[in-house]
Steps between C-alpha positions, in 0.01 A plus 500: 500500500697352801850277393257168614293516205759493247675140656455257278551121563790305232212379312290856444850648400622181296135501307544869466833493306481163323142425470253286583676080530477369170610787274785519305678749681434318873628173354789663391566682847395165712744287266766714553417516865513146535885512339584715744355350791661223390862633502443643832415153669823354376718816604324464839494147545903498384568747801325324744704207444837771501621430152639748246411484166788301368484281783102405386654473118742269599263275736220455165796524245440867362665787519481823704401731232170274409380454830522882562328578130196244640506719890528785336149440202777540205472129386236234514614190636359152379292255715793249487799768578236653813478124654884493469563802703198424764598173592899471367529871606288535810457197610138539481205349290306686198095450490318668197121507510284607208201729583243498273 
């Protein structure tokens, strides 16, 4: 069996280990996938702009070991604290969207 039969797209090997979407096990995985996505976009977005951790805290009145908890998927950051640190913070503008 040649090495091409075996590649697997994301969603093959995601359905493989976590099931099918809808299952208790793949909403677990996606939720937690969505945390960390989450976390990542803020670390990113924060280095774009050349800040430091503390220097984000102090622009959306924080401090340094929260924001990196929330880059780094360790604590879950409410709607009203993540508009703080977009706009405050970043200087940018949060949009949610509900999919159904």
């Amino acid at each position: 069996m040649s090495k091409k039969n075996n590649i697997k797209t994301l969603d093959q090997f995601v359905d493989e280990q976590y099931g099918e979407k809808g299952t208790p096990k793949r909403d677990k995985f996606e939720k937690g996938y969505e945390a960390f996505k989450l976390g990542f976009l803020i670390q990113q977005a924060r280095l774009e702009k050349g800040l430091t951790q503390e220097e984000l805290a102090q622009r959306c009145g924080t401090n340094k070991g929260y924001i990196s908890k929330i880059e780094n998927n360790i604590k879950e950051v409410r709607i009203s604290t993540l508009q703080k640190i977009v706009e405050l913070g970043l200087g940018g503008h949060l949009e949610l969207s509900i999919k159904l």
